[in-house]
N, C-alpha and C positions, 0 to 999 in steps of 0.2 A: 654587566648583569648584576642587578641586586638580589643578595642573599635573605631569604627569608628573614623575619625579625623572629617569627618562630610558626613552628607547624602544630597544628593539633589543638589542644586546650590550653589555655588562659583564665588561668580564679580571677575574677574582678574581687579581690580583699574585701571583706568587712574591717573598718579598723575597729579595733577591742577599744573598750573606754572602763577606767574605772567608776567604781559608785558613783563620785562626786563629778565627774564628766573628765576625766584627764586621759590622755592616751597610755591605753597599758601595754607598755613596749614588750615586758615576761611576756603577755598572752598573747601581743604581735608576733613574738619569734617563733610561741608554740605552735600558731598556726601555720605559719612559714615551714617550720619543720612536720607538721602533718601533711600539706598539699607533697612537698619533695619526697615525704615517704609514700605517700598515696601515687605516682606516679604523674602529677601535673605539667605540664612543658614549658609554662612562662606563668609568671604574675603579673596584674596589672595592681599598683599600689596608688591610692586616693583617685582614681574614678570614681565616677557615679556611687558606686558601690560604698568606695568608702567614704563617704560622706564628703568630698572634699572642697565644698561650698564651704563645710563650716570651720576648715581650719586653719586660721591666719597664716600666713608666709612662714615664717621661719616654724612655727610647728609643723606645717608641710614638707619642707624642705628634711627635717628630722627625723621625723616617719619615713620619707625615701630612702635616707645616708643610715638609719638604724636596717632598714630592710634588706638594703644594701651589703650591712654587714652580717646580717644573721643568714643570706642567701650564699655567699661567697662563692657567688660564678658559680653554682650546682646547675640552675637554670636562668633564664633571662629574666631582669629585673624590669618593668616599662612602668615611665612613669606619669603620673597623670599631672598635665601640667599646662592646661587649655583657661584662658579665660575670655570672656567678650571685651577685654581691653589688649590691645597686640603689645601694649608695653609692659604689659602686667605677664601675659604670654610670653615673652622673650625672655623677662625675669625669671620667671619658672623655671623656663627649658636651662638657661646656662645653667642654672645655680641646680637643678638636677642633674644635670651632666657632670656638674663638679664634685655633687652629692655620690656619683657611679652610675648612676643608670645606666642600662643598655640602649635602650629606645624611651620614644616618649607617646606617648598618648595626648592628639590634642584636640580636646573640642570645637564646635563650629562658633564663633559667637553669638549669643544669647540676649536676650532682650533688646539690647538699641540692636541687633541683627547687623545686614550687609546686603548688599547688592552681588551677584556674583563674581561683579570685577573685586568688588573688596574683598569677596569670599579668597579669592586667587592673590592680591595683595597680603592679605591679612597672613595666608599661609606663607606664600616668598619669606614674608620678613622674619617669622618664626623659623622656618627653615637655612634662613642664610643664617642665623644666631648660634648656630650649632652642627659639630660635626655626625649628630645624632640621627639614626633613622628615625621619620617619625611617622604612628599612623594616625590620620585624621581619623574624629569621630563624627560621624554623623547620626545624630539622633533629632530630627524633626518634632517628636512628640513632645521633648523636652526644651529644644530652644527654637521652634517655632522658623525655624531655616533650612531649608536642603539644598543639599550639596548636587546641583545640576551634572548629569554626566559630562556635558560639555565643558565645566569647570573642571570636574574631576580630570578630563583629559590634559587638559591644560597641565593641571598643577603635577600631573606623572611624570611630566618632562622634568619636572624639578627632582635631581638623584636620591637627595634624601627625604622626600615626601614619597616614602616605600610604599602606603598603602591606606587602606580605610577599613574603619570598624562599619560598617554598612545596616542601620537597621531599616533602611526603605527596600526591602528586598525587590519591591517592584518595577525598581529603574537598574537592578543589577544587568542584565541584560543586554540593554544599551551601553551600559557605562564601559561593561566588559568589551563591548564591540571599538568603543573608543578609546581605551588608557593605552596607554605602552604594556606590552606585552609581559614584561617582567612585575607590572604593579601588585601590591598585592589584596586581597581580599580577607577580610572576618568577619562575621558574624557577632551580632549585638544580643543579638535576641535566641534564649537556648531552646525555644519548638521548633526555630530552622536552620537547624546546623545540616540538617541531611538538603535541606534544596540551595545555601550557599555552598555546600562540598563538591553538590551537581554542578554548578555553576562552577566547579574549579579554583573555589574558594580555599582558603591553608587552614580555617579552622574556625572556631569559637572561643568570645570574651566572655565568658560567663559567669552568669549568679547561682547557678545550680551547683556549680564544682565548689561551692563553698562549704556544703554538705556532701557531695556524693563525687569528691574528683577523681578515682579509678575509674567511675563508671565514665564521665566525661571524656577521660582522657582515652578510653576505651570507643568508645564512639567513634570518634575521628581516626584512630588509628587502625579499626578493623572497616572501614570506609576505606583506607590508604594502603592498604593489604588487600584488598579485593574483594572483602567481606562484606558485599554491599544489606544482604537479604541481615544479617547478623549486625552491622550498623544499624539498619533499619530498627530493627527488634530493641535494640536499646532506647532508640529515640522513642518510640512508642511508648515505652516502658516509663519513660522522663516525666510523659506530657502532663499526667496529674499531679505530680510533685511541683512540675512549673506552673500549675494555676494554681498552687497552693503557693508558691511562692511569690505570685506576684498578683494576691488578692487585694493587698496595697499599695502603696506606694514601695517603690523598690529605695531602700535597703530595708523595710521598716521586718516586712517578713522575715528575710532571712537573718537577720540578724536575733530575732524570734526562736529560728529553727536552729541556728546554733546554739541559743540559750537552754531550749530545750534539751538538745545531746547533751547538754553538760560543759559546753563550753565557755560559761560565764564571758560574753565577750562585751558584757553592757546593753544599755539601749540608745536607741540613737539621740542625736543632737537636737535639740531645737533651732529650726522650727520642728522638722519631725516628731512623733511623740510615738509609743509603747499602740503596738496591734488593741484591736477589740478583741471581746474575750470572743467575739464570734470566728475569727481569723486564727488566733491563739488553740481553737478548739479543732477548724481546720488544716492547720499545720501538725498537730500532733498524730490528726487521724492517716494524713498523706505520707508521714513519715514511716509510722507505721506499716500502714499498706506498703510501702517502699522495701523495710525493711532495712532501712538504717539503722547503723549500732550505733548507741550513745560512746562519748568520750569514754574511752579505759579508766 
């Protein structure tokens, strides 16, 4: 039986960059220790979220093994470490495993794509590379592939392909009717943490707990307590904050909205470039209405 890689909420990290674009590890660790004292269940380090197209190998690698240290086993460390090359994926996974990670995060491949058998290929070979659980990502909007339930059942047979970040909520269903029973489920996307929880899902990868992870973390767990009508009432409470947060391209907002609290955490990479001031205007009004407190 596989052990959860974790229950509840997940920050997908903004990484912090200084002025000149360098990663600022002081402002990586601060965040690390705000999500831990905010009550957060696991991080996911360079996903989507944090930028981790733009960070060459061994800077990647760096950012996990510092996250690594500044976490010290408090909660689970996953680490992002997918590419649309499986030798370039393989790379990753070891050398985050050696880095500490607890699990890995690994996306579908991206642009040259795959066929489902390779979809099912592509994952075996990353998963025989390491004794790490990993959870597949599937995000179709961004690499133009879905992960078919019938692959997905496939690849559950495999013990450490633990699970999937799921944001096609519309094949959960199926998918659920076919993986092995222990596989596990999360959520991509933070307006449907309440119908992948329905579905029996462990929880949510989120961009929202970058700003608000008690309430997050709060969400899943009074869902996991019995508090459904009181889950409910938080998700509701979320949903204008998340169109505020993903008015653009994601990380471009929140990385926006933590600059605004106060968290000087830079802006992002190129290609990405700094919000409009029309997004910048709606981010501080959502925050607001929210009721988030700026950094101490």
């Amino acid at each position: 039986m596989r052990e959860p890689v974790f229950r509840g909420a997940a920050t997908a990290l903004v990484t912090p960059f200084t002025p000149t674009g360098e990663v600022n590890y002081e402002k990586l660790g601060e965040l690390l220790e705000f999500q831990i004292a905010e009550g957060i269940d696991a991080v996911v380090i360079l996903g989507t979220t944090g930028e981790s197209p733009t960070l060459p190998t061994e800077e990647h690698i760096e950012v996990i093994a510092k996250s690594v240290e500044f976490v010290h086993g408090r909660i689970p460390v996953i680490a992002g470490a997918g590419s649309n090359s499986t030798a370039e994926a393989i790379d990753q996974t070891r050398r985050s495993e050696d880095a500490g990670a607890d699990a890995i995060l690994s996306v579908t491949p991206y642009y040259n794509k795959t066929s489902q058998k390779g979809l099912v290929a592509h994952f075996a070979a990353v998963a025989a590379a390491t004794s790490l659980p990993i959870i597949m990502y599937n995000v179709p909007s961004r690499t133009g592939l879905n992960i078919s339930p019938e692959a997905a059942a496939e690849m559950s047979r495999i013990e450490n392909l633990a699970g999937i970040k799921e944001c096609n909520i519309e094949q959960i269903g199926t998918m659920k009717s076919l993986v092995e029973p222990d596989f596990q489920f999360y959520t991509g996307e933070d307006a449907q943490v309440i119908p992948m929880l329905a579905w029996g899902g462990l929880g949510v990868i989120s961009v929202m707990s970058n700003v608000i992870p008690r309430d997050t973390h709060e969400l899943c767990a009074k869902w996991f307590a019995g508090d459904f009508e009181g889950a409910r009432q938080v998700q509701i409470r979320t949903l204008p904050l998340i169109k505020a947060l993903f008015a653009e391209v994601n990380p471009i907002p929140v990385k926006e909205a933590m600059n605004i609290l106060g968290w000087d955490v830079g802006g992002p990479r190129l290609p990405l470039v700094p919000p409009s001031e029309a997004t910048k205007a709606l981010l501080v009004q959502a925050l607001a209405d929210y009721g988030v407190a700026p950094k101490a």
